[in-house]
N, C-alpha and C positions, 0 to 999 in steps of 0.2 A: 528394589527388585522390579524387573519390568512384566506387567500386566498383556498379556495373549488371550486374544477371543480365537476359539477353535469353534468353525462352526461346519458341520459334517452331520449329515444324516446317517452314516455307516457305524453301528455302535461301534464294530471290533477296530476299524481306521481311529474313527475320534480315541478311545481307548488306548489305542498305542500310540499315539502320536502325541496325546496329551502327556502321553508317562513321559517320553523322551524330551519334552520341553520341560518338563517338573526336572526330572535328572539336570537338564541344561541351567537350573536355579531361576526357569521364568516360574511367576503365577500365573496359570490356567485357570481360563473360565469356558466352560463350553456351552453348546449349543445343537441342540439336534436338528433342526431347521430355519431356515431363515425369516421368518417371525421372529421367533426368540431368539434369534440370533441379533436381528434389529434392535428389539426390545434391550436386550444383554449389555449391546454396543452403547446403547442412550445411555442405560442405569450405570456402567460401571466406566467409559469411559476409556477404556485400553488402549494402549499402547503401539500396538498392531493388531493384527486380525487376518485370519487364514481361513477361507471360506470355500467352502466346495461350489460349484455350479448345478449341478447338476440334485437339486432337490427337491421335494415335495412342499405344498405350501405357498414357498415364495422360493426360487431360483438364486443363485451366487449374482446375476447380474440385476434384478431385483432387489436386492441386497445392498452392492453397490451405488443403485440408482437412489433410493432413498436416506441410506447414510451421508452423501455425497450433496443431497438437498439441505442438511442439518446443519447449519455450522458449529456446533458443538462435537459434528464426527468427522465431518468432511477432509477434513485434516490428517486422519488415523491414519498409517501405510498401511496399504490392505495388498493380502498377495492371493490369487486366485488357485487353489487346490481341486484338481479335476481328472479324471480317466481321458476324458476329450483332450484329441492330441493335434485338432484340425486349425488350419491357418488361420483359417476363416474368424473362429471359436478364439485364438489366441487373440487377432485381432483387437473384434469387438471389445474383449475383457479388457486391454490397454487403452484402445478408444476412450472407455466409459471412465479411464482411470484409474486404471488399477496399477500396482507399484511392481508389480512379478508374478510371476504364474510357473508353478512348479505342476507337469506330470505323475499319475500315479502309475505303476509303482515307484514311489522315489528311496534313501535313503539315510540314515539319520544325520549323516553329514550333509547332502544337498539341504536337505530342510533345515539346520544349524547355520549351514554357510549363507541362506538365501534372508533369513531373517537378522543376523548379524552385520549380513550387507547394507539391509533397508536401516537398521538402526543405526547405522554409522553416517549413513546421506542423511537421515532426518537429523541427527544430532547437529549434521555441517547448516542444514537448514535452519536451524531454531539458534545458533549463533547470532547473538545482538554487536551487527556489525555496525561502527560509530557511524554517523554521516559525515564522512569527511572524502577527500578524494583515495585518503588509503584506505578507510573501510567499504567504499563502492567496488574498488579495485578485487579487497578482500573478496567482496560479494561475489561478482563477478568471477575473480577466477577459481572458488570453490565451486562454482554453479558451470565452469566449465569442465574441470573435475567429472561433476556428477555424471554429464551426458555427455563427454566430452563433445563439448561444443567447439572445435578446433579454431572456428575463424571469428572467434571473441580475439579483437585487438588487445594487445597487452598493452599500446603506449596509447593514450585519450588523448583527447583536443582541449588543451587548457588554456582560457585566454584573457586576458585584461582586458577589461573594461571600463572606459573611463565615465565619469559620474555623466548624462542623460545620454549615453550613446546607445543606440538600440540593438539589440540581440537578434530580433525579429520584427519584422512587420506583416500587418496583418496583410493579407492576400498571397503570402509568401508559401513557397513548399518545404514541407519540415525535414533535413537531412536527421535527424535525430531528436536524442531527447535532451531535457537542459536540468543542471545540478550545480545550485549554487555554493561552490566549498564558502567566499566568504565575500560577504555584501548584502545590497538590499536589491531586489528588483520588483518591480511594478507589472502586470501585465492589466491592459486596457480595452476598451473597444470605443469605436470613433462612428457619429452618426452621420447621418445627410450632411451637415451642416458643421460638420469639424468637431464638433463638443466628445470631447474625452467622458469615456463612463469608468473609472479603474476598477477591474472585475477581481483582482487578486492582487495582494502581497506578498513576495517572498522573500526568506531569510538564510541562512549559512542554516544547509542541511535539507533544502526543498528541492524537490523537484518541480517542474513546471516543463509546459510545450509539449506535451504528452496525448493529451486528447487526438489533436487535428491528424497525429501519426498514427492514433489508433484509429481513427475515422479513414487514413489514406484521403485525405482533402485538406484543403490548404488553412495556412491559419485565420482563427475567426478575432481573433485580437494580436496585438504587438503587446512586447514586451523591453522594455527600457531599463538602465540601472538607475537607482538613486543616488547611490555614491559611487566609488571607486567600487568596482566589483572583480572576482576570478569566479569565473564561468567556467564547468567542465560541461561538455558535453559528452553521451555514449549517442555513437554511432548507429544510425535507423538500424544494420544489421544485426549489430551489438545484440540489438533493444527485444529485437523479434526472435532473436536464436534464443534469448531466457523464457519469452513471452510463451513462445508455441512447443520451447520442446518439450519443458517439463511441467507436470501439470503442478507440482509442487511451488518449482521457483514462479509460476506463474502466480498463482494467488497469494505466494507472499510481496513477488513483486508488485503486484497491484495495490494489495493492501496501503502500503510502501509510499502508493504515486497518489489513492484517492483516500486520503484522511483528512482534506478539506472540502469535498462535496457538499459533504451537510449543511456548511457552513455558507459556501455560494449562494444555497436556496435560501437559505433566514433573509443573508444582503437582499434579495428579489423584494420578499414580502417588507423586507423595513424599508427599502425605496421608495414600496408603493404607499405603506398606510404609517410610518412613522413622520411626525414634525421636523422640519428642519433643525432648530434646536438640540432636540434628541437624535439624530442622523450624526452633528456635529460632532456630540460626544460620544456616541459609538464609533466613529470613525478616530477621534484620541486615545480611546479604549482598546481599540483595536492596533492602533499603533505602536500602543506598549505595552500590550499582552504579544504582540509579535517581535519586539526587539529592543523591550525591556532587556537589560542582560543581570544576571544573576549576584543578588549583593549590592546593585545599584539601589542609594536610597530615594530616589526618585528621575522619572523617564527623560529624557531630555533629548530632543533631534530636531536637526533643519531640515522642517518640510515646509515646500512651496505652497500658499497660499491656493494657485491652481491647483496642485495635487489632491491638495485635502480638497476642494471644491469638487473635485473629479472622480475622489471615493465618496462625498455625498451625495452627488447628482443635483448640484445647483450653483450660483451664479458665486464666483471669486466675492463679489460685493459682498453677497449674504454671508458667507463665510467670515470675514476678516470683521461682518460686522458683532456674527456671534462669538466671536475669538473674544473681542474687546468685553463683550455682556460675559464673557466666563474670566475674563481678569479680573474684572471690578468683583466679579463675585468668589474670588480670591481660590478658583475650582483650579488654576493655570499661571501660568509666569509668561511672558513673552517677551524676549532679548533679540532685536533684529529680525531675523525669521525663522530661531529659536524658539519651539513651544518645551515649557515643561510641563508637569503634569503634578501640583501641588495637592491635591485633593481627589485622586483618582475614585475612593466610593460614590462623592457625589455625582462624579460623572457617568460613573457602572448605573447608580441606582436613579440617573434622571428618568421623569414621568415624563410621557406625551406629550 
């Protein structure tokens, strides 16, 4: 049964309006002000939430400003319930985020039909759609659906790529964003002096080239295939009509694009204060925690000597010479320019 925070300073509105949602089979929770209506929203969580504006205390958009700070609430559809029937007033409440705003006096079907609506976008939104090219599609055209977004392309730019052929180069302007259905891509940055740094890895299901588009500035790295790859890209337009019009597909979509952040800053500080040695095996560890594939009993891939030099941040020599020090020490196999990975603990748990 789904869970409604009614928050109303009006006892005889809250009162009836709660009864006609109990009648509808929601659980009510109410709130006579927006304090405890804040407080309400943290403790229990709901489902949605229907908040007047106009209250003592803390105000409806008040209300919204601090749920909307929480990540535990920010998520909630919240629909604005108000006497104010001004442009202006409607506005801001969408502005700040809000999913719908019903006038008072309403009646028991607009409030039925308005809250039926949000729960039916949210359920399209909370759909775990695969990462493949038909679940982005999927994505995409339920998200045009929602607002109808008309000039989301239906047919994408899908394209082969063959093994080190580049997608992007740095100084270039980004037409879109990039979505690997299946392959490995690398993206790099190159100093004074030519030396390759690889700032990321991606696999079947990443997105990548998304930053420099949200910046509107050009890219600050390239991006190459490892092997054979299929490249989809969505379209700059695409990207921005999910981005800006809703505030929902927006922070799922980002969610989406930035779940390797974290991880960039760690690379930063192990560059600066980790040993080569341990650099080396975080960079094999990371190789096949990213494309290890599932039920393989141990990792195995052709990577170029430079590459891996280029996710440590040191010289091909030192590389190929600590490759050999982790054979002998039985951590690795290496066939050609084949590495596997025979002992992946000791390499997770090398010391400095």
């Amino acid at each position: 049964m789904k869970k409604i925070l009614l928050i109303e300073d009006n006892k005889d509105i809250r009162e009836n309006t709660a009864e006609i949602l109990t009648l509808a089979q929601y659980t009510v929770i109410t709130a006579s002000d927006g304090k405890e209506g804040v407080e309400s929203a943290q403790k229990e969580r709901p489902d949605l939430i229907i908040c007047d504006i106009m209250m003592p205390v803390l105000d409806g958009h008040g209300v919204l400003h601090l749920l909307a700070k929480n990540e535990n609430t920010s998520s909630i559809p919240f629909i604005f319930l108000t006497a104010k029937a001004e442009r202006s007033d409607y506005r801001k409440g969408m502005e700040m985020g809000a999913d719908d705003y019903l006038t008072k006096p309403f009646d028991d079907v607009e409030l039925l039909n308005a809250i039926e609506s949000r729960f039916r976008k949210n359920d399209i939104l909370r759909k775990e759609f695969t990462k493949s090219i038909k679940g982005i599609n999927d994505f995409i055209n339920d998200a045009k659906g929602i607002e109808s977004l008309k000039k989301l392309s239906n047919e994408q730019d899908v394209r082969l790529y063959r093994k080190k052929e580049d997608v992007y180069k740095e100084g270039g302007y980004p037409k879109g964003i990039y979505f690997v259905s299946k392959g490995k891509v690398k993206t790099y940055q190159t100093n004074e002096s030519g030396k390759e740094l690889i700032t990321e890895l991606h696999k079947d299901g990443d997105f990548f080239g998304y930053l420099s588009l949200l910046q509107d500035d050009t890219y600050t790295s390239s991006a190459t295939v490892l092997e054979d790859s299929e490249i989809y890209m969505i379209p700059k337009e695409d990207f921005f009509s999910l981005i800006y019009k809703n505030a929902e597909v927006s922070r799922r979509f980002i969610e989406m694009l930035t779940n390797n952040l974290r991880e960039n800053e760690k690379q930063l500080v192990k560059l600066a204060y980790n040993s080569v040695r341990k650099r080396v095996a975080e960079a094999l560890v990371k190789l096949s925690d990213k494309y290890k594939k599932e039920g393989e009993p141990k990792f195995s891939m052709n990577v170029s000597r430079e590459d891996l030099a280029n996710m440590v941040g040191t010289a091909t020599e030192t590389v190929i010479r600590t490759l050999s020090d982790f054979k002998e020490d039985k951590f690795i196999e290496i066939s050609g320019s084949t590495i596997t990975i025979v002992n992946y603990d000791k390499l997770a748990g090398m010391k400095n």
